[in-house]
DRENDOFI-144806 format. One record per residue: residue number from 1; residue in one letter; x, y, z of N, C-alpha, C, O in turn. Coordinates in steps of 0.2 Angstrom, whole numbers, plus 5000, padded with zeros to 4 digits. Atoms other than C-alpha are relative to their C-alpha. Example, Ala and Ser with C-alpha at 12.3 -4.5 7.8 and 13.67 -1.06 7.14 Angstrom:
2
nr=1	rest=a	npx=5004	npy=4994	npz=5000	capx=5062	capy=4978	capz=5039	cpx=5004	cpy=5006	cpz=5000	opx=5009	opy=5005	opz=5003
nr=2	rest=s	npx=4996	npy=4994	npz=4999	capx=5068	capy=4995	capz=5036	cpx=4996	cpy=5005	cpz=5003	opx=4999	opy=5011	opz=5004
This chain:
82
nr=1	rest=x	npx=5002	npy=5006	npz=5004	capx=4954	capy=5072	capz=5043	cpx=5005	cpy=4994	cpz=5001	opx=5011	opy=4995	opz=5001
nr=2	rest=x	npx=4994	npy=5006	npz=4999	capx=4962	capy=5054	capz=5047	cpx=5001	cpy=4998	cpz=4994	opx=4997	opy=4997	opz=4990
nr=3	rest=x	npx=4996	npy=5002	npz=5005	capx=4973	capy=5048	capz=5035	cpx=5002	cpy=4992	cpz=5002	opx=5001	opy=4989	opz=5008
nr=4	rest=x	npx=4997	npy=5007	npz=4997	capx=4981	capy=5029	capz=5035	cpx=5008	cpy=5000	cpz=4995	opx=5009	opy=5003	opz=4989
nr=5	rest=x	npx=4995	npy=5001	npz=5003	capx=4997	capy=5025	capz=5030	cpx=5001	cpy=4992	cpz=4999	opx=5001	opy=4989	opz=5004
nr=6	rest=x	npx=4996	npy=5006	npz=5002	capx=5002	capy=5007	capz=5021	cpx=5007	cpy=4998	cpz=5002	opx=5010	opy=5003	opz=5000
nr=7	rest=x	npx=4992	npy=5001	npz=5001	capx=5019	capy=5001	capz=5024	cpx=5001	cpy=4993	cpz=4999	opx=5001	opy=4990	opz=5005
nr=8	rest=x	npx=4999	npy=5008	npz=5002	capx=5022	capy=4982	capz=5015	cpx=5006	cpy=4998	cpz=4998	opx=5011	opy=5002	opz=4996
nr=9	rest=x	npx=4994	npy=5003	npz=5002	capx=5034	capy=4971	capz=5012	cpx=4998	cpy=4994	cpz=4996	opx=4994	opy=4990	opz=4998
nr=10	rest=x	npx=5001	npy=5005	npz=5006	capx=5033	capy=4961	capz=4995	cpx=5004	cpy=4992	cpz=5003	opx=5009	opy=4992	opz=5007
nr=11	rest=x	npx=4996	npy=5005	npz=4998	capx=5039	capy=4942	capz=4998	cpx=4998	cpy=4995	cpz=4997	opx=4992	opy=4993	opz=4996
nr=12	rest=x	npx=4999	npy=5006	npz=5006	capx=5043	capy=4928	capz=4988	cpx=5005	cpy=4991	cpz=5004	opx=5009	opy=4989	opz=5008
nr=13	rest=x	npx=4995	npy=5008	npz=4997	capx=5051	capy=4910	capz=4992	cpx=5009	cpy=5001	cpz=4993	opx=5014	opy=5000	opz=4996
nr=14	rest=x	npx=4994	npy=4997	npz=5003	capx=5065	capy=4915	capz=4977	cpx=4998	cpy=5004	cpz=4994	opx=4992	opy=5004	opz=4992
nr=15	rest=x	npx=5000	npy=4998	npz=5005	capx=5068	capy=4926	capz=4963	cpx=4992	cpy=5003	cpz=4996	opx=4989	opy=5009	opz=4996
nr=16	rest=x	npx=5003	npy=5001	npz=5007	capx=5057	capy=4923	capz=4950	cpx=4992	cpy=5000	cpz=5005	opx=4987	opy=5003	opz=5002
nr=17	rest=x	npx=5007	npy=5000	npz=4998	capx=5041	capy=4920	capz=4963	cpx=4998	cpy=5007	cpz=5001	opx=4994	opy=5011	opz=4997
nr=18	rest=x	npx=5000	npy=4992	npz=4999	capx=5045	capy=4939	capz=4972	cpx=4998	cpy=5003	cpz=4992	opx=4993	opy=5005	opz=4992
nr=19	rest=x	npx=5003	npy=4996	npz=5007	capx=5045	capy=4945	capz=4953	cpx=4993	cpy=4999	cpz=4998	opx=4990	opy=5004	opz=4995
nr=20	rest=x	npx=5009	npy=5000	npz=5002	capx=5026	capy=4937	capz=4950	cpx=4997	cpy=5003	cpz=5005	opx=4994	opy=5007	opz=5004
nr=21	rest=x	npx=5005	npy=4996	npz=4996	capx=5019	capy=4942	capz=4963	cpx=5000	cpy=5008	cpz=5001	opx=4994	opy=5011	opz=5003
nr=22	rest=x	npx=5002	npy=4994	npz=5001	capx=5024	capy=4959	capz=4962	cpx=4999	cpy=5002	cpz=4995	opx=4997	opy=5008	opz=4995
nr=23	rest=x	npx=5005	npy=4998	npz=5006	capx=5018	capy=4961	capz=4946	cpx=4995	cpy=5000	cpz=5000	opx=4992	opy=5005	opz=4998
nr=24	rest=x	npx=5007	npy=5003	npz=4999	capx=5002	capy=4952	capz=4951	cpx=4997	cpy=5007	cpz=5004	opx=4992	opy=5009	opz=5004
nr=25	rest=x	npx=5003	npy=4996	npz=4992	capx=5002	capy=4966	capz=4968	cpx=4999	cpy=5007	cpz=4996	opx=4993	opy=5009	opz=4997
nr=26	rest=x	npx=4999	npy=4994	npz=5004	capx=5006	capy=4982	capz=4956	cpx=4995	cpy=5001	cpz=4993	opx=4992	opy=5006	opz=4991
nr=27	rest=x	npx=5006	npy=5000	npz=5005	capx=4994	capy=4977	capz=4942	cpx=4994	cpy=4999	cpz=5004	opx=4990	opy=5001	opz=5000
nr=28	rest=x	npx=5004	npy=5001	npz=4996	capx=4981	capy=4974	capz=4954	cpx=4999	cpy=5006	cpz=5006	opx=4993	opy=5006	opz=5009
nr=29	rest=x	npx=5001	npy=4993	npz=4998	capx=4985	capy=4991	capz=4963	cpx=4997	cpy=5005	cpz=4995	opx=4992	opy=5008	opz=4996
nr=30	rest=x	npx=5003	npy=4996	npz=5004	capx=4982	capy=5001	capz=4948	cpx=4992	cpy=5001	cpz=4998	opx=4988	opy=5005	opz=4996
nr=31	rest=x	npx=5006	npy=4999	npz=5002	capx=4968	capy=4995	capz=4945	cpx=4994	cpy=5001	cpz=5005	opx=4988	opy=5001	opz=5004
nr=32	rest=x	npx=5007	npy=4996	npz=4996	capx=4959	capy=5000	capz=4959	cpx=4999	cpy=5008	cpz=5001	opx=4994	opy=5011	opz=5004
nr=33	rest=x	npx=5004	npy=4994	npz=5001	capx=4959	capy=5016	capz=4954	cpx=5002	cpy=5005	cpz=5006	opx=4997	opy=5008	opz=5008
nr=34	rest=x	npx=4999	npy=4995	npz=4996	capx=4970	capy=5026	capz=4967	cpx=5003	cpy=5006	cpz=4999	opx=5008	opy=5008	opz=5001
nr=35	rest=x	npx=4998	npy=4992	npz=5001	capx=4967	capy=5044	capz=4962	cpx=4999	cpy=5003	cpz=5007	opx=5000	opy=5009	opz=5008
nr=36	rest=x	npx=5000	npy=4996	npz=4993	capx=4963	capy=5047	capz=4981	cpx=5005	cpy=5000	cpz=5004	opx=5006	opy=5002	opz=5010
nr=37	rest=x	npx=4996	npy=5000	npz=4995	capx=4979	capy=5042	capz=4986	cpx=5007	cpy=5004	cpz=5001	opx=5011	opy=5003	opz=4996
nr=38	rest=x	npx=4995	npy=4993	npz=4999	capx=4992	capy=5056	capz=4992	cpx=5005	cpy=4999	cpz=4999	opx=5008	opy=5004	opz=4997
nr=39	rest=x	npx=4990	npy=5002	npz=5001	capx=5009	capy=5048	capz=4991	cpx=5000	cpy=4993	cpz=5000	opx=4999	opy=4990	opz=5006
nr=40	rest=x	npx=4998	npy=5007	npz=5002	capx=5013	capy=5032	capz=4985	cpx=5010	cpy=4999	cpz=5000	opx=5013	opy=5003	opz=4996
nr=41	rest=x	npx=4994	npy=5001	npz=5001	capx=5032	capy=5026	capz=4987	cpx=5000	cpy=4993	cpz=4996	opx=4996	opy=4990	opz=4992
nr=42	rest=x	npx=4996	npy=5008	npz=5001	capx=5042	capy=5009	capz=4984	cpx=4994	cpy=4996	cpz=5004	opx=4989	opy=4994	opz=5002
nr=43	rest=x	npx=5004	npy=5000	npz=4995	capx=5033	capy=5005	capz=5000	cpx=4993	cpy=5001	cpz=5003	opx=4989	opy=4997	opz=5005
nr=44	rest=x	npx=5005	npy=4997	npz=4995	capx=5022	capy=5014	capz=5008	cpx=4995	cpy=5003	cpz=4995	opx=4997	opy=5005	opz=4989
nr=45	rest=x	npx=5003	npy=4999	npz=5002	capx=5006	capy=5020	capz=5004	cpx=4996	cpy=5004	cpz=5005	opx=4994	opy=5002	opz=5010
nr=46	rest=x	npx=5003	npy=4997	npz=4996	capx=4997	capy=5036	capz=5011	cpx=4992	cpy=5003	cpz=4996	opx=4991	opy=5005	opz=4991
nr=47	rest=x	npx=5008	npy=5002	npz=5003	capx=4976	capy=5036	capz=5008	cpx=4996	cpy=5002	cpz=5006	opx=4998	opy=5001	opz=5012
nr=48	rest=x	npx=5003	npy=4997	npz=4996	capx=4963	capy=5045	capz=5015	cpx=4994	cpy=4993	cpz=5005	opx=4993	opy=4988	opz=5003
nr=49	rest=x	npx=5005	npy=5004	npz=4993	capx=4951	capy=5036	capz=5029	cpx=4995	cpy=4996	cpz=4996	opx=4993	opy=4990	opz=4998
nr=50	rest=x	npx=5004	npy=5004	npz=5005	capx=4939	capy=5031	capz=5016	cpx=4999	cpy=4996	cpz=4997	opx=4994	opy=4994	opz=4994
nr=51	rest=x	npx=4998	npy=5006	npz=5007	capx=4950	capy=5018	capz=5005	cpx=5001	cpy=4997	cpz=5006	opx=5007	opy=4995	opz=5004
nr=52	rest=x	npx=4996	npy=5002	npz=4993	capx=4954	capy=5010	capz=5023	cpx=4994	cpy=4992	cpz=4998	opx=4997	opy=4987	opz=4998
nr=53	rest=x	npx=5002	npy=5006	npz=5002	capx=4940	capy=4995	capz=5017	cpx=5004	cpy=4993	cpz=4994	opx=5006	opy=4988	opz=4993
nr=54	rest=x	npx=4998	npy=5001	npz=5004	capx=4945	capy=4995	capz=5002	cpx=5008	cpy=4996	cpz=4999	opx=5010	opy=4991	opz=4996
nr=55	rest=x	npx=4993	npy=5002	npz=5002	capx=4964	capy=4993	capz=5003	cpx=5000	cpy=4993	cpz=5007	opx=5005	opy=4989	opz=5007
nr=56	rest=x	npx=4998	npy=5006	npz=4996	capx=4962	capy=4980	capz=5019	cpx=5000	cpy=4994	cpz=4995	opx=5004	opy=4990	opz=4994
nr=57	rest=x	npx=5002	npy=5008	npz=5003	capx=4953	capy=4967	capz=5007	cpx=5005	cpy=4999	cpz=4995	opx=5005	opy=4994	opz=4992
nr=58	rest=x	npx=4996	npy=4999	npz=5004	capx=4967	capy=4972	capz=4995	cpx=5006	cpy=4997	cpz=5001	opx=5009	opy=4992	opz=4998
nr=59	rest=x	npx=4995	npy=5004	npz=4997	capx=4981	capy=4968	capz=5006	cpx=4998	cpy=4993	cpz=5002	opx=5002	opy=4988	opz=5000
nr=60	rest=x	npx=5002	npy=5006	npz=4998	capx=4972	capy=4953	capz=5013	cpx=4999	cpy=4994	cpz=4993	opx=4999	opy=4988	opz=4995
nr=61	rest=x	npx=4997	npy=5006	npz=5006	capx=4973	capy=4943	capz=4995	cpx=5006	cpy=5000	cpz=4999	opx=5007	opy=4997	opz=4994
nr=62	rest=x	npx=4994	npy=5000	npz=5001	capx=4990	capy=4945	capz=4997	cpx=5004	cpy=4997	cpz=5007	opx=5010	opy=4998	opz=5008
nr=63	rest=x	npx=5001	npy=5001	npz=4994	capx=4990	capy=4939	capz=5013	cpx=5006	cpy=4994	cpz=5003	opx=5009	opy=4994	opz=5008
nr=64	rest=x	npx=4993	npy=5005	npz=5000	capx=5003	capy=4924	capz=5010	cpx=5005	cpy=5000	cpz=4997	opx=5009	opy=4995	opz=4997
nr=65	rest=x	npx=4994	npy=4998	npz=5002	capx=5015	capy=4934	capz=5000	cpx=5003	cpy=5008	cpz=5002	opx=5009	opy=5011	opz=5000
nr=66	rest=x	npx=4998	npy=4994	npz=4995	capx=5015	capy=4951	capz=5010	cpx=5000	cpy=5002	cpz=5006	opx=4996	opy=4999	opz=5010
nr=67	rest=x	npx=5002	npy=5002	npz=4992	capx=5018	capy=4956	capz=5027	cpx=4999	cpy=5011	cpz=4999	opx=5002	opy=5016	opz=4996
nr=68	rest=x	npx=5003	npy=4991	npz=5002	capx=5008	capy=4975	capz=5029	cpx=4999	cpy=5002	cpz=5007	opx=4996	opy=4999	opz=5011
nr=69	rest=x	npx=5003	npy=4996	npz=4994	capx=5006	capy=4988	capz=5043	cpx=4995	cpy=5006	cpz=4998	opx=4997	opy=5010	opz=4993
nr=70	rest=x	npx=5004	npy=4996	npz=5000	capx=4992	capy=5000	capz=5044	cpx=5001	cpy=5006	cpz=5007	opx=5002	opy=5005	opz=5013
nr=71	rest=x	npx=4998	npy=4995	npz=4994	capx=4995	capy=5018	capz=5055	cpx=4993	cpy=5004	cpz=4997	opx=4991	opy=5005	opz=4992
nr=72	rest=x	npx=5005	npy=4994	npz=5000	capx=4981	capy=5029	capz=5059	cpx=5001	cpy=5006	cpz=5002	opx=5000	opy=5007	opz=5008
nr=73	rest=x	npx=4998	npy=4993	npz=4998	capx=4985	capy=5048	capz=5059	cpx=4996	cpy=5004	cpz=4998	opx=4992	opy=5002	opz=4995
nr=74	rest=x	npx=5002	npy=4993	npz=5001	capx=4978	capy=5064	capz=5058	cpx=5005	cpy=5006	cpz=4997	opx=5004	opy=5010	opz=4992
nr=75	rest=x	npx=4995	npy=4996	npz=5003	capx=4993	capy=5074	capz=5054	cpx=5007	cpy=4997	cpz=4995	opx=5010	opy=4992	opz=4998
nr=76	rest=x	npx=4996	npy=5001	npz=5002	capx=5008	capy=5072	capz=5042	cpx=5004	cpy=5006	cpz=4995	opx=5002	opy=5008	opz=4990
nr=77	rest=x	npx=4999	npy=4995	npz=5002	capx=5019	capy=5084	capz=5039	cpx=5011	cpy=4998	cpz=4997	opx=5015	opy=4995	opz=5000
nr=78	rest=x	npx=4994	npy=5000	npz=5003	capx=5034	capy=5085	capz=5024	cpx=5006	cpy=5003	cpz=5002	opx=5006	opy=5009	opz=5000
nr=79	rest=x	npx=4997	npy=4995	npz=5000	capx=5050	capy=5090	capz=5028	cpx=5004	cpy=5002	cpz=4996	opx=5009	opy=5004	opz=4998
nr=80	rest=x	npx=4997	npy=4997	npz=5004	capx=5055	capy=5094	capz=5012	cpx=4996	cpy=5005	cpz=4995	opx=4999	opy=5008	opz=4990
nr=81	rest=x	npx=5003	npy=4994	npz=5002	capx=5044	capy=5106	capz=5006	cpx=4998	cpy=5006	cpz=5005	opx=4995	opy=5006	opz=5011
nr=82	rest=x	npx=4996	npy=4993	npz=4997	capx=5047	capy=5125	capz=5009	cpx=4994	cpy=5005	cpz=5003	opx=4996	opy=5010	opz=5005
């Protein structure tokens, strides 16, 4: 099963803008309703192949306050669990 991994960078002109738009970016994440998605950090975000529409046009409103990479895998394997 392909998997995608997110990897963004929030960005602001100072302070106070960084702080709205990540509020704007994370209240606007939840609300898309990511119970498909596998692991979420700070950063990065791992999501099955099927939210790959979804989450472009997501990053893509965010488009002049983020800078984002998309990876396409098949395999991800943790090396902290036993």
């Amino acid at each position: 099963m392909m998997q995608l991994i997110y990897i963004y960078d929030i960005k602001g002109k100072d302070r106070r803008d960084f702080n709205r738009i990540k509020r704007m970016f994370y209240y606007r994440l939840v609300k898309l309703n990511m119970m498909g998605c596998v692991w979420k950090t700070r950063s990065v975000l791992l999501v099955p192949q099927k939210m790959e529409q979804l989450l472009d046009d997501f990053f893509k409103s965010f488009s002049n306050n983020i800078e984002v990479y998309k990876i396409k895998t098949k395999q991800i394997e943790s090396l902290n669990e036993k």
